[in-house]
N, C-alpha and C positions, 0 to 999 in steps of 0.2 A: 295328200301331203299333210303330216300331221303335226300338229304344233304343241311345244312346251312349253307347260304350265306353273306361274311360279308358285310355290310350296312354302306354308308358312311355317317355319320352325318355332316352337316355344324357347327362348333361352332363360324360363324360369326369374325373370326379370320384368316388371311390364312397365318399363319406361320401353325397354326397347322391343319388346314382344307390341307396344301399339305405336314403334314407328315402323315397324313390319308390318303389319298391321295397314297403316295408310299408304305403304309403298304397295305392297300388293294390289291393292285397291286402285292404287294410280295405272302400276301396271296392267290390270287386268283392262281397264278402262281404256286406256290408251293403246290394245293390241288390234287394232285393226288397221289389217298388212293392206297396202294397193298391190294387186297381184300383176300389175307394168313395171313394178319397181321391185318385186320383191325376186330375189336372184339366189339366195343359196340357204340352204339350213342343215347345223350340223347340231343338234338337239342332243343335249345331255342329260338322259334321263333322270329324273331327281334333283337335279340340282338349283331349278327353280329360275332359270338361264336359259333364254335362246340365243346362239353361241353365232350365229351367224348370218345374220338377216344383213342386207346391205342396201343402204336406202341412197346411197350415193348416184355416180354415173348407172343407169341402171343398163345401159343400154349394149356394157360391151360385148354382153350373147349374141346382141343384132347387128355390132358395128356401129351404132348413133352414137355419136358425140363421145365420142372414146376419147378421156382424159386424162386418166389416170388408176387402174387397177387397182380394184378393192377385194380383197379376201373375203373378210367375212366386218365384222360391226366395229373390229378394234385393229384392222391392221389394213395400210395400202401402201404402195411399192411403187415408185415412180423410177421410168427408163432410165434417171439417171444415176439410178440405186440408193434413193434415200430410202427411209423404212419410216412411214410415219403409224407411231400406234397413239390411240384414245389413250386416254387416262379419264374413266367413266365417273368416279366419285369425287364427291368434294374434295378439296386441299386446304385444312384449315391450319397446318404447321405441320399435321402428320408427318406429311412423307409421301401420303400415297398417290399424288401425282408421278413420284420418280420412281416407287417400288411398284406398282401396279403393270405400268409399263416394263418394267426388268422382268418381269416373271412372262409377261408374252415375250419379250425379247430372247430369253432365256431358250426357250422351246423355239422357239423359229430359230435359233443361231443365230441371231443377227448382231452383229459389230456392232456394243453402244457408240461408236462414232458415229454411226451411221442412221440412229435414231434420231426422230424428231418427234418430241411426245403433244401432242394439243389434246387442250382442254373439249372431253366428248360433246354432243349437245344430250339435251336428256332426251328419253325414248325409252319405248319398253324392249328395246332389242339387247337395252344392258342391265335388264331384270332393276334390281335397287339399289337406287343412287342415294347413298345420302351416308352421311359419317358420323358414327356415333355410337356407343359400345365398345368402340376397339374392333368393329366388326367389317371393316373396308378388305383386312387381306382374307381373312378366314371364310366368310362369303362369296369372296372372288377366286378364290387359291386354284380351283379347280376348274372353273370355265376360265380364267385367262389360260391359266396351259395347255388346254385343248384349243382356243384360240390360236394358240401360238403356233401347236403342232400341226393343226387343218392347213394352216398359214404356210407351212414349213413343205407338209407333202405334199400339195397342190403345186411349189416347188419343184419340190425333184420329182411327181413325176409331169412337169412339163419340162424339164434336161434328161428326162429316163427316153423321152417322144422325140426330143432333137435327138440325142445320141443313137438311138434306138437302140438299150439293152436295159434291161431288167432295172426297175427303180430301187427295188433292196439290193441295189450292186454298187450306191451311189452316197457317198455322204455331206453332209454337210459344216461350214464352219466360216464366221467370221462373215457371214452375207453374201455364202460364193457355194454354188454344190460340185463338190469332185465326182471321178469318173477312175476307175480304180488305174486307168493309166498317166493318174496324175495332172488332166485337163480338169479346168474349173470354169463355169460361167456364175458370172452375178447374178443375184437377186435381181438387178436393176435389166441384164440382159433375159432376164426369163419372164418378167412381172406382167407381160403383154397375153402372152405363152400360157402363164399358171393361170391367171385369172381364167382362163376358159376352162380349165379345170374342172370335172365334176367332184362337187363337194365328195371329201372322202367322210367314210361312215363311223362315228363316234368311236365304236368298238375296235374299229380298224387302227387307230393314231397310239402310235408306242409314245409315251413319259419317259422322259428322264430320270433315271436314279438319281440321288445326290452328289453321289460319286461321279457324277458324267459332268454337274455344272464348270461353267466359266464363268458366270457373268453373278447369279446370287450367291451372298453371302460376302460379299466385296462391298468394301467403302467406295457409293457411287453420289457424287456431287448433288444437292440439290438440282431439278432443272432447271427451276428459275431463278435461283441464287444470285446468277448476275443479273437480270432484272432486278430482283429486290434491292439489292448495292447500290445500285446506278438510279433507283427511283422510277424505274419504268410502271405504266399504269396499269395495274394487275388487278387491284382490289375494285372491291364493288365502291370502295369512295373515292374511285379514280375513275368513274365512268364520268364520261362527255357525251354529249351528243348536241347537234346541231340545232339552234333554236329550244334549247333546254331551261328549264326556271327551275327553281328550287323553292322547299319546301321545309318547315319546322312544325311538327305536332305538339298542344303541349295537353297535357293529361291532368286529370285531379293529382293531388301531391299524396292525398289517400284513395288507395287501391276500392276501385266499387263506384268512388264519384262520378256524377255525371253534370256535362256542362248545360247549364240553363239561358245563362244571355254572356255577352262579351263586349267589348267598345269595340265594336267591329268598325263602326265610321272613322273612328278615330283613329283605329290602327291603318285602315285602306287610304288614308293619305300620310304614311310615313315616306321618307324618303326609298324608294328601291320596292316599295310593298306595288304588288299586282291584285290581288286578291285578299280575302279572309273570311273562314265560313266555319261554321260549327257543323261537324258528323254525329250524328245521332249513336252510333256507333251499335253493335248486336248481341253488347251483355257479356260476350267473351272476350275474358281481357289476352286471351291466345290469338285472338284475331284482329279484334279490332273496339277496342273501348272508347268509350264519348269521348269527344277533345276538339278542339281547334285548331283548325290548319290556317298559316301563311304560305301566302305565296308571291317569291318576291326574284329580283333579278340576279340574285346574287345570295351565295348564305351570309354574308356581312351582312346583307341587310334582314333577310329574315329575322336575323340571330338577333338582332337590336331592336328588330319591332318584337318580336317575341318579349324580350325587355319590360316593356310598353304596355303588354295585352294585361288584361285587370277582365276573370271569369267568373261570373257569381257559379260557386258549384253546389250541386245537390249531392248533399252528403250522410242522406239517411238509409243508403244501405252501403253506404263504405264501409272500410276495414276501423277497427277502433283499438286497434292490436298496441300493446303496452310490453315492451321486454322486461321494464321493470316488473310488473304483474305475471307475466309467467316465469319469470325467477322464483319467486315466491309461491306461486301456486305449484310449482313442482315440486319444490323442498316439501311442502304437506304432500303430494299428494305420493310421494316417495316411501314414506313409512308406510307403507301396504303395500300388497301385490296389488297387477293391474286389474283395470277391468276386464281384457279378453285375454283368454287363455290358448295363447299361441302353439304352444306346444307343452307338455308333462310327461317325461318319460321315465320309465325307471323307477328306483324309490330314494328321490331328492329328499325326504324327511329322512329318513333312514339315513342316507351319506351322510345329514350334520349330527342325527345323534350319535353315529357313531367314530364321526372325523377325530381326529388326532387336533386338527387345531381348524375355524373356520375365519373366514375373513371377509370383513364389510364394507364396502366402497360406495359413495356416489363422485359418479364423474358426469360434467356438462361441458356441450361444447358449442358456436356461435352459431346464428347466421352467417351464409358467408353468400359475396357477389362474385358473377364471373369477371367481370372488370376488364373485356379485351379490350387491346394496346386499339384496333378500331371498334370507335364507337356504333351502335346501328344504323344503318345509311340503307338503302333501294332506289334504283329509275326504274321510272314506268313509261308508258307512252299509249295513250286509247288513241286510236285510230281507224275511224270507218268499222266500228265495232268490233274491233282483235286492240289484245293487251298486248304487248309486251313488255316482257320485265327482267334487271339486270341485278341479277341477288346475287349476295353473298348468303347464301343460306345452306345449314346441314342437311335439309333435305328439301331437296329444290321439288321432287314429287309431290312431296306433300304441301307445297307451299302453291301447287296450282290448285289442287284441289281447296284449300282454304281461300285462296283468292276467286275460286268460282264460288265457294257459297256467299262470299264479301259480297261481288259484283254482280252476281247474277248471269256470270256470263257461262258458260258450257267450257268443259278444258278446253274442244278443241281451238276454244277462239283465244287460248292463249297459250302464248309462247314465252320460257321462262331460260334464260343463259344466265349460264353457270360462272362468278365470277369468283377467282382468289379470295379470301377470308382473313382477314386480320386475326383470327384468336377469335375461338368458339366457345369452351372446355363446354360444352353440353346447350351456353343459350342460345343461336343460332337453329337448335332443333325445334324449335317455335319460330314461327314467321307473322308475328303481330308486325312487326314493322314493315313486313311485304304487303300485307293486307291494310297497311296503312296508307302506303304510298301508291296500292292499286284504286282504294277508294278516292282517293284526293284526284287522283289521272284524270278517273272520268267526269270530271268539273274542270277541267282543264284542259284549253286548245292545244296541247305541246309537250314535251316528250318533259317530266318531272323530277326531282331528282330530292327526294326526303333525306336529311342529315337528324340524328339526334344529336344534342351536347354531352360530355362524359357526365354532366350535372341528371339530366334526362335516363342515360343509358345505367347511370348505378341507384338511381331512384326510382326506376322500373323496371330495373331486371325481376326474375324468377328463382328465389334464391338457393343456396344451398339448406335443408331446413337443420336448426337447432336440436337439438335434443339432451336429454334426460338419462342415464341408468343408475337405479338403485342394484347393488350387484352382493350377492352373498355368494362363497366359494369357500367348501370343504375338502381337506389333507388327511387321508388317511394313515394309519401308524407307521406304514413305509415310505410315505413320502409322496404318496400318490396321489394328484388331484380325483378327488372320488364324488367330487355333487358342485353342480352351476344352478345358481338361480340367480335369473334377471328380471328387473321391472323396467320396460322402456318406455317414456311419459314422448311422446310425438304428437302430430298435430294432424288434423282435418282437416280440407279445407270443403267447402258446401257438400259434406258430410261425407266425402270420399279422403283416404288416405292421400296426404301429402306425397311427391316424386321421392324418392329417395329419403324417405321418411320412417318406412314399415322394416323391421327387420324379419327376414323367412326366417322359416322356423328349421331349416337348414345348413342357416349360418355357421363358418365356423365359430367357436367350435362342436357346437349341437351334435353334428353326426359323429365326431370322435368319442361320447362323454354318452356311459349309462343312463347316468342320472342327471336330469338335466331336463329347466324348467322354464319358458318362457312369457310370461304377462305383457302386456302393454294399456296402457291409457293414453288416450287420442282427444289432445286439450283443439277445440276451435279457433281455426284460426282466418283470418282475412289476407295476410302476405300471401303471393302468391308462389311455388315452390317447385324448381323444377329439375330436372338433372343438373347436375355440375360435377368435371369431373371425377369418372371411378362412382357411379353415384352409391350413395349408400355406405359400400365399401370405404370412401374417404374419412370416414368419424369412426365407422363401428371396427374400422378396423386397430384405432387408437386405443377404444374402450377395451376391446378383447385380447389387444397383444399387453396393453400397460398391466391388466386385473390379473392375467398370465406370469408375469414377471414377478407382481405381486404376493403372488400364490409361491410361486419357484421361493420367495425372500424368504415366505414365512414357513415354508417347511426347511430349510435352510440348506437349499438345494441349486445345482449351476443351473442357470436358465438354458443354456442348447441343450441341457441332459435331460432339462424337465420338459421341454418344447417338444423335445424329440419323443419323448416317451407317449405325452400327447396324441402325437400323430399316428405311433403302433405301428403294427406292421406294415407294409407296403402294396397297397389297394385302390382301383375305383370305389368310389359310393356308388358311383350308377355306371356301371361296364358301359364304355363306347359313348359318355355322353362330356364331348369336348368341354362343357359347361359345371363340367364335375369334379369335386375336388381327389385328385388320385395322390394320396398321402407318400408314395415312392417317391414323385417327382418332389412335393414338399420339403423331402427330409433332403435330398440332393441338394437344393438349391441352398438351405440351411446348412448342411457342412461346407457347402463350398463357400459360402457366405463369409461363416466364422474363420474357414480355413486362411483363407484369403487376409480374411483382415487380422487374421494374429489374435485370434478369441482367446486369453487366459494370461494374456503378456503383464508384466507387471507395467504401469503406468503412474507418473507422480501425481502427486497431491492434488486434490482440486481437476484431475481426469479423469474420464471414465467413459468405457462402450456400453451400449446400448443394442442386442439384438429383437427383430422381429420379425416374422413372417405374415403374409394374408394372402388367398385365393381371389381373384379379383378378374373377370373377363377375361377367362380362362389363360391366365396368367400366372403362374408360380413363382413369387416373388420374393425373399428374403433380403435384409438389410442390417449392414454393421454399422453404425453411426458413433464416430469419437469425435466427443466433445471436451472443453473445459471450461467450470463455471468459477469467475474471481469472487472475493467477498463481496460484493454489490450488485449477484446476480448477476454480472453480464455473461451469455452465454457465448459462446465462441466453438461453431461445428466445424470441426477441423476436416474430416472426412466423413464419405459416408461411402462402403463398400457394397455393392448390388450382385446379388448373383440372380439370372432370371433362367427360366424356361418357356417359354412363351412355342417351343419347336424350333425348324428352322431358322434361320433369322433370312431374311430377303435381301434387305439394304442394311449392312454393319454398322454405315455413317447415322443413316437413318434412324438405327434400333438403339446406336448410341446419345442418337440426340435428347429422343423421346426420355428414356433414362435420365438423361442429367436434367432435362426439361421437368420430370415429372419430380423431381427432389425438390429444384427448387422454387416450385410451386408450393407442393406440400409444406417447403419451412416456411415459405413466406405465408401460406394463411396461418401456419399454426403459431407464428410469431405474434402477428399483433394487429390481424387483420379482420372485423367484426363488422358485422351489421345490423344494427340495433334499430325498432321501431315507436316512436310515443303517440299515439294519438290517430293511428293507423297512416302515419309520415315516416318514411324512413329518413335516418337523422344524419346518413351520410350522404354526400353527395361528390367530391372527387377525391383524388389523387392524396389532396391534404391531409384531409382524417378517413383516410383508406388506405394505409401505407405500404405497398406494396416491399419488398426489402431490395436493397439497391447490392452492384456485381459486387462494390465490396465484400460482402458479404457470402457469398457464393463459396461453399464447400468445395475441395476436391471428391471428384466422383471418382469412384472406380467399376466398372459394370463389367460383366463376367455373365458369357450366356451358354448355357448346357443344350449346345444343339443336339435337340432329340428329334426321335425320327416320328412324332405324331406332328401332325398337321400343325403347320403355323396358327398363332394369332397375333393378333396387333400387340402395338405398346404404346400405344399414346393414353392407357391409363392406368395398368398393374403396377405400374413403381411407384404410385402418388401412398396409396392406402400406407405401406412400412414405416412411411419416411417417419410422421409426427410417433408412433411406440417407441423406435428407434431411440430417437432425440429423449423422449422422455426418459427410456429406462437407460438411456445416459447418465442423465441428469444424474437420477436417483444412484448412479453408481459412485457420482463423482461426487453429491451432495450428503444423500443419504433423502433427500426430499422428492417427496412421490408428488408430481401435478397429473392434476383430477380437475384441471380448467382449461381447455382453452377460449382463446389463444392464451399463450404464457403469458403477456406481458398483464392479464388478469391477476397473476400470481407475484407480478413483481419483478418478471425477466426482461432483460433489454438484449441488443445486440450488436 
């Protein structure tokens, strides 16, 4: 019997090419099956997925303890016809607790009435868990629906065995298989039946056309929606457990410090304090950086002795990082090309001496925090040498593995359940707070439960990183952008490229453009810097649509005519590589875009739209943004029009939310939301001077999706990258004033 192996794909990314990277890793580590328990495999070649291991009732081959009928790893069917499916990957607002399930549901025919989705436990039987990239459906698209199918014929043919005639004589619908004379039995009357089923053969299970669905592509309710309303305890800062204490870490205020002494006597007699001890910590601040734990009966009391605590810190290999100082060192170091030479193609000197007209920009843009609505929180529990632990984490895989290098202990001594996520956009794919609350456990008789404050969680996050373009762009006599050259001034940090920091050489718009030349210079830095949503994409998408529009002014040309000319014919860059920009779909989403929003309408005074386009995990995304600015700068986004391609869509509700989610993310950081560092301290610390922008403010969305017939991907981050060019070359329609800073309100904009 032979088992599937999971396959690492590059997606030309390596934030997330090394969280595949440690899933693999996890996976591989964790594949060892007990052949008592292991019951079915329906193995999809390539897909990096084994599709059907069932670690459940193992026993109803032999008749023991027969409970309730399992399929295969994501699907089980109980007599009295409920359909429970897993939902394998994190849920951090995506969706994809409810779309993940619809897509097995989908292929089994099964009545979402009749669904009941729970949260999977993690296992290598559901290849990799973890959310991040946009890559929960496009990873899964293809083992949930053979899941679904194996699910389905195992099925009909145990009603092909009752009826005795031919199982391709037999259909299915609604969680009941017909009998061509119009007799139906339930899922729920078969489930006993099909389980003994022998697994049918990959090759064998017919897919659904699109044409055939019911169920995707339909506005389908959150599943926990009413939980969330009603308050029910879903997140990982709603974990209880019995005889539990709580716990507050605090850290040097500059990144690198480490703690030396503390008033530990004086803090262990505060009111509520059980404990307080200093972690030596292992140098990675991804895992676990020096600090001081409390430990008290209560977070009230924590939180007060924390208050209290007074740490001599050692702070000579801390951060010393200054934003005033790299403001200034980047304006210098802007007047020249970088130091490495990314890419040079073509004959970029040649485009300016012989352009028509050339144009010079520096544009800058923040730091920015992920700032989720939950703070960072974990429960652990060491007992009799096994961990267990209650994360809200993007990638619960990887988060054993860092917590066996923390503890020392081997994966299999721990066990990690997967809770609901307040709000991730990228920092939850680090588990320094899992690794915090595992080390703290094991000094502790009883099950733990670590809270950060939002003061803690925005003054050690990982941030989005700042950056620099010095930007030259040549128009030739017809009008035609004919030479790019860019300098990107980015940061290091112990002497590797920053997350979402490095632009490929790639980028749009690189592969569209002859001539076209990339540098960059890599200033050291001590913040620490990590995905955040769209990563990358989120800024450089500003830069390249705002410099775009720019170019369009000064050859004095409509921006969709000159966008569009951009993009050229209609092509893959790399045939067949989902992660590749195919200029067809581009130019779609771009008329339909403008179309939609009335691209060329007259508008009064003081209005004005705003188009952009960006490629972003593998998502095709255009945006119309109408704005209007009064004489006092205030800006006022009246709409913003989305047309996307991302494929199929799964969940409508879903793919709409992500959309309006991901806009007004994008205004709010590009409004007036910053993160500045003096003295290697970052200088914000909550809600106050980190102002997120409140519903007032909330544009009408409009989102419009070109379901096309390649392969889905997610959306929980292709529509952030449009939003801030959008807004901008708004602006500039309705002012005449180009911004080349964010956030605006750097320039004087309010809202």
């Amino acid at each position: 019997m032979s088992q599937t192996v999971a396959k690492t794909v590059s997606y030309s990314d390596p934030i997330i090419d090394q969280i595949l990277q440690q899933a693999d890793a996890q996976w591989a580590a964790s594949m060892k099956v007990n052949r008592r328990s292991f019951l079915k495999l329906a193995g999809i070649a390539g897909s990096g997925l084994t599709l059907a291991f069932s670690f459940g009732p193992a026993a109803f081959a032999d008749g023991e303890d027969a409970q309730m009928p399992q399929f295969n790893a994501y699907v089980r069917v109980s007599p009295e016809g409920k359909i429970y499916i897993y939902a394998t990957n994190p849920e951090i607002g995506q969706g994809v607790k409810t779309s993940m399930p619809m897509i097995v549901a989908e292929e089994l025919d099964a009545a979402w009435e009749d669904v009941v989705v729970e949260q999977s436990p993690i296992g290598s039987q559901y290849g990799r868990q973890f959310a991040g990239g946009s890559l929960s459906i496009p990873m899964n698209w293809d083992a949930l629906r053979h899941a679904g199918a194996a699910a389905r014929a195992m099925l009909v043919a145990a009603a092909a065995k009752q009826w005795n005639v031919p199982a391709d004589s037999l259909r299915t619908e609604n969680s009941k298989v017909f009998n061509q004379l119009g007799d139906s039995l339930s899922y729920g009357d078969l489930a006993e039946v099909a389980a003994r089923q022998p697994a049918p053969a990959a090759d064998s299970l017919r897919l659904k056309d699109r044409s055939e669905y019911r169920l995707l592509g339909k506005r389908i309710t959150g599943v926990d929606n009413e939980e969330i309303v009603t308050g029910q305890p879903l997140f990982g800062i709603d974990t209880r457990l019995p005889g539990m204490v709580y716990a507050t870490y605090t850290k040097c205020p500059a990144f690198g410090g480490k703690a030396v002494s503390a008033n530990l006597d004086e803090v262990k007699r505060l009111p509520g304090v059980k404990d307080a001890f200093i972690l030596e910590g292992n140098g990675n601040l991804t895992e676990l950086a020096s600090g001081v734990a409390i430990i008290a009966n209560s977070t009230w009391a924590a939180f007060q002795a924390q208050k209290k605590l007074k740490v001599e810190w050692d702070k000579s290999e801390a951060s010393t990082d200054s934003w005033t100082e790299i403001v200034k060192t980047a304006a210098e170091l802007a007047k020249k090309d970088g130091d490495e030479v990314v890419e040079n193609k073509g004959d970029v000197d040649g485009a300016f001496q012989n352009a028509a007209k050339t144009v010079e920009s520096y544009y800058s843009y923040q730091f920015a925090s992920h700032a989720p609505l939950e703070p960072q929180n974990c429960t652990a529990h060491y007992k009799n040498g096994m961990l267990e632990v209650w994360a809200p984490s993007q990638t619960p895989q990887g988060a054993i593995g860092s917590v066996a290098k923390v503890t020392g202990l081997s994966a299999d001594k721990i066990k990690l359940n997967q809770t609901r996520i307040g709000g991730g956009f990228g920092r939850r794919l680090l588990n320094d707070y899992v690794c915090e609350v595992a080390a703290i456990a094991q000094k502790v008789d009883a099950p733990v439960k670590l809270q950060w404050t939002r003061e803690m969680d925005m003054q050690h996050d990982f941030y989005r990183p700042a950056g620099f373009h010095s930007l030259k762009g040549a128009v030739d006599q017809s009008g035609k952008l004919s030479g790019w050259q860019n300098h990107l001034i980015t940061f290091t940090n112990n002497g590797r490229p920053v997350s979402g920091g490095s632009l490929s050489k790639d980028e749009f718009p690189a592969l569209n453009l002859e001539n076209y030349k990339l540098t960059q210079t890599n200033l050291p830095l001590g913040t620490p810097c990590y995905a955040w949503r769209a990563p990358g994409a989120n800024a450089f998408a500003w830069v390249m649509q705002s410099f775009i529009h720019e170019l369009a002014t000064a050859a004095g040309r409509d921006h969709r005519e000159f966008l569009l000319e951009v993009m050229g014919e209609p092509r893959w860059f790399a045939e067949g590589n989902p992660r590749s920009l195919n200029t067809g779909r581009a130019i779609d989403v771009i008329k339909l875009a403008t179309e939609k929003a009335g691209w060329g309408k007259q508008l009064p005074a003081g209005r004005g739209m705003g188009l952009a386009f960006h490629f972003s995990h593998a998502g095709h995304v255009a945006e119309v943004a109408e704005v209007s600015v009064d004489a006092n700068k205030k800006l006022t986004v009246h709409k913003v029009t989305v047309a996307t391609d991302v494929g199929p869509v799964v969940n409508l509700s879903g793919a709409e939310n992500q959309a309006e989610g991901g806009i007004v993310d994008g205004l709010s950081t590009m409004m007036a939301l910053e993160i500045t560092m003096e003295n290697g301290e970052v200088q914000q610390s909550n809600y106050h001077n980190y102002r997120p922008l409140r519903i007032k403010n909330a544009p009408v969305v409009e989102t419009h999706f070109i379901q096309s017939e390649y392969s889905p991907t997610g959306m929980g981050e292709p529509v952030l990258p449009p939003l801030a060019p959008a807004v901008c070359n708004a602006i500039y329609a309705a002012t005449g004033h180009r911004v080349k800073t964010l956030p605006l309100s750097k320039e004087g904009f309010t809202i």
